[in-house]
TIPA-931490 format. One record per residue (C-alpha): x, y, z; residue in three letters; chain; residue number from 1. Coordinates in nm, 2 decimals. Layout:
       x       y       z  residu  chaine  num
       X       Y       Z     ALA       A  NUM
...
//
This chain:
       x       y       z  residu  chaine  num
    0.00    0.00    0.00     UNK       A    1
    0.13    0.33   -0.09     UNK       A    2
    0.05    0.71   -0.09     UNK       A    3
    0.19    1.02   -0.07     UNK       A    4
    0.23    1.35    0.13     UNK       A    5
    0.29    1.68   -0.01     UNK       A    6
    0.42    1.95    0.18     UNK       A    7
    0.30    2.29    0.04     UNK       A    8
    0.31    2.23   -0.26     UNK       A    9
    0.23    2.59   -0.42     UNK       A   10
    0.23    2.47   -0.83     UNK       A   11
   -0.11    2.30   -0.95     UNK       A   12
    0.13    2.15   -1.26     UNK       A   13
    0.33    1.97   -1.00     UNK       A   14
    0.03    1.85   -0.80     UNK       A   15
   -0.18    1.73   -1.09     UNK       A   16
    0.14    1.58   -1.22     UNK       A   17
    0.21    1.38   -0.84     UNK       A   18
   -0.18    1.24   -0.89     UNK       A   19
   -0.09    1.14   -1.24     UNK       A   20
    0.24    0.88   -1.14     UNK       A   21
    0.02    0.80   -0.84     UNK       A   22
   -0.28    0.66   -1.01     UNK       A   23
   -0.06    0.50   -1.27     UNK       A   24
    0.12    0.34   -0.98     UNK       A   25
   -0.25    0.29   -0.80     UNK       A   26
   -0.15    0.45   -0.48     UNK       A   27
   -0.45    0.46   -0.29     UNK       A   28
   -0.46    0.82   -0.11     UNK       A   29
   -0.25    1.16   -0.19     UNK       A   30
   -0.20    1.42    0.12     UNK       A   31
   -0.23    1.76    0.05     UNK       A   32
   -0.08    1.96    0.33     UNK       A   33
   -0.07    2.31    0.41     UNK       A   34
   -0.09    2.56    0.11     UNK       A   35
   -0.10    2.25   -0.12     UNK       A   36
   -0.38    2.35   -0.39     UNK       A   37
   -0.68    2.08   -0.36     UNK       A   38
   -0.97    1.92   -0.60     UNK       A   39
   -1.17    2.08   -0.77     UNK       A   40
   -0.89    2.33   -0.94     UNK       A   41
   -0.98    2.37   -1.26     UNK       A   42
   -0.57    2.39   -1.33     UNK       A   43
   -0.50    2.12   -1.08     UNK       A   44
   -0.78    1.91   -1.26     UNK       A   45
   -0.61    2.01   -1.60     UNK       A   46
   -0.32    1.89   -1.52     UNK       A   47
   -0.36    1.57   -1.36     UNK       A   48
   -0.58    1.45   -1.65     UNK       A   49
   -0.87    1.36   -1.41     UNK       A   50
   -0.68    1.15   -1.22     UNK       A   51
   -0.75    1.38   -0.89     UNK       A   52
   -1.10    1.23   -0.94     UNK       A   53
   -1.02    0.90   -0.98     UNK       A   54
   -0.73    0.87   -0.72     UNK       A   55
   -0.84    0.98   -0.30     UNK       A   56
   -0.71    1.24   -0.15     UNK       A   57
   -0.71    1.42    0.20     UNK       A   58
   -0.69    1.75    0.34     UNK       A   59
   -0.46    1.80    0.60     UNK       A   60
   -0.40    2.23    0.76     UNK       A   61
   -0.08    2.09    0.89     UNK       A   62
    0.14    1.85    0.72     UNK       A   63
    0.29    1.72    1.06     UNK       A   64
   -0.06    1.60    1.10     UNK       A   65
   -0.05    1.37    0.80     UNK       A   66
    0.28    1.21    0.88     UNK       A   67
    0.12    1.14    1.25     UNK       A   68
   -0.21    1.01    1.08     UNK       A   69
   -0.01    0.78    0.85     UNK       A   70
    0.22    0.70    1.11     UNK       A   71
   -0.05    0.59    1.36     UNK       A   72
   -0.25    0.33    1.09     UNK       A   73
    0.14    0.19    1.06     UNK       A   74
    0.30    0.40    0.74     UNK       A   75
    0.68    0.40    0.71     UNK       A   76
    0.68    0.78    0.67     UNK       A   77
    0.96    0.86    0.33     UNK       A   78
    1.06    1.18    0.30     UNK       A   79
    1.25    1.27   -0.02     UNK       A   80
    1.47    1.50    0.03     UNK       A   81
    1.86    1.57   -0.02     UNK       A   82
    2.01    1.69    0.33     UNK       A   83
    2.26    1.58    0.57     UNK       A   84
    2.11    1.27    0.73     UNK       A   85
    2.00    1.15    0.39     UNK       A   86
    2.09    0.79    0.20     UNK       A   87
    2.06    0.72   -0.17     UNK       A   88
    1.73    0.57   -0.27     UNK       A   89
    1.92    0.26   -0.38     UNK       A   90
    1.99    0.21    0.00     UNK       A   91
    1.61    0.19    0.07     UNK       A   92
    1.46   -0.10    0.23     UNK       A   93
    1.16   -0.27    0.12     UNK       A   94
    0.88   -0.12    0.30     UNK       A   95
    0.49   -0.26    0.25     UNK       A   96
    0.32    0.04    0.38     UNK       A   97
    0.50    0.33    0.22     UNK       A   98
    0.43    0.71    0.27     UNK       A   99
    0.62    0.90    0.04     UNK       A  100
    0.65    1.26    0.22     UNK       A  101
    0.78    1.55   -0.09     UNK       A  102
    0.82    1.92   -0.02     UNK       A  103
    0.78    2.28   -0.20     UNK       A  104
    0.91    2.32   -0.52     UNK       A  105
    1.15    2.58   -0.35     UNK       A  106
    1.24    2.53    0.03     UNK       A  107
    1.16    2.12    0.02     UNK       A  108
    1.05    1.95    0.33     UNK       A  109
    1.04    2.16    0.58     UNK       A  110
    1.30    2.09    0.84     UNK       A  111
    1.14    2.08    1.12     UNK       A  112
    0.94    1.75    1.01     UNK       A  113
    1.27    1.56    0.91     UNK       A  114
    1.48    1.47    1.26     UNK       A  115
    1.14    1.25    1.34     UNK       A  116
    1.20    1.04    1.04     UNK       A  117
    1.35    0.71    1.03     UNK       A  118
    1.36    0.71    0.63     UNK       A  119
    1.53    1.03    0.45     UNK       A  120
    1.66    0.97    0.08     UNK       A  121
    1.79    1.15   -0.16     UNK       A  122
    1.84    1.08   -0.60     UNK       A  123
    2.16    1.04   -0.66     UNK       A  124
    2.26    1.37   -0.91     UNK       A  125
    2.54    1.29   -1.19     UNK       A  126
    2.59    1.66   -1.29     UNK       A  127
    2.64    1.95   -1.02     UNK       A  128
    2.25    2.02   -1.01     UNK       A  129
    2.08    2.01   -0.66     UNK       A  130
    1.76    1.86   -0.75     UNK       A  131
    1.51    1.79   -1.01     UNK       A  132
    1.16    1.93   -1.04     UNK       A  133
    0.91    1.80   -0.74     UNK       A  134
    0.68    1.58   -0.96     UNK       A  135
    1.01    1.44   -1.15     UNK       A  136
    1.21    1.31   -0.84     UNK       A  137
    0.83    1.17   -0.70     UNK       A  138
    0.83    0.98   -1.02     UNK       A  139
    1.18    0.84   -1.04     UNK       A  140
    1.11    0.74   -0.63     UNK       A  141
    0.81    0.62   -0.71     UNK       A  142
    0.89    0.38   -0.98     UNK       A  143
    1.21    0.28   -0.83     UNK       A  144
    1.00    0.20   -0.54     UNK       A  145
    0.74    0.02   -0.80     UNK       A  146
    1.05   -0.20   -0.93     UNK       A  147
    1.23   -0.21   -0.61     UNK       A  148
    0.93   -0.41   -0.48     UNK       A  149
    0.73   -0.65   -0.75     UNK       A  150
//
């Protein structure tokens, strides 16, 4: 079982492009925390193809209180994120109840959610870039996960 937790996510592309990989991947619930732009958006809508009506989704003010939600009904809580206390994704166990937790386009997770994690990875980058676009790196995790794990 799998879903996954955006943290104030401000760009309805990105979003509707998460609910996209996640219904292709049948995911069966995406978090929208915080600022995170929610159903019915007509640009969120656009974007995700429909998917945002085929695919559940919650609500959440405060995205510390999806990570305890998930948590508490026995998700391994993933953040995606490239920081100090970070692993490569090829160093990721396999996990049956995944929560993939991904952050703003521009700050990330926010780092006050991180040191309660037990599971903090990163994509590994070949060139000097930081990072890839939000929806990209939920897609590689995703499907590596995916992979990883049939």
């Amino acid at each position: 079982m799998r879903v996954v937790i955006l943290d104030n996510l401000r760009s309805a592309h990105n979003v509707g492009s998460i609910f996209r990989t996640a219904s292709a991947l049948q995911y069966s619930e995406v978090a929208l925390c915080g600022v995170t732009i929610t159903p019915p958006a007509k640009k969120l809508s656009d974007s995700s193809r429909g998917t945002d009506k085929l695919i559940s989704w919650k609500s959440f003010s405060a995205t510390s209180e999806a990570i305890n939600h998930y948590q508490e009904i026995g998700f391994h809580v993933v953040a995606l994120e490239t920081c100090p206390e970070s692993q490569p994704i090829q160093d990721m166990p396999k996990l049956d109840k995944l929560a993939w937790l991904v952050g703003n386009e521009a700050k990330g997770i926010c780092p006050s959610l991180l040191p309660g994690l037990k599971h903090i990875y990163y994509l590994p980058m070949l060139s000097e870039q930081s990072g890839i676009n939000v929806s990209c790196a939920f897609s590689s995790a995703a499907y590596h996960d995916y992979f990883k794990n049939t």
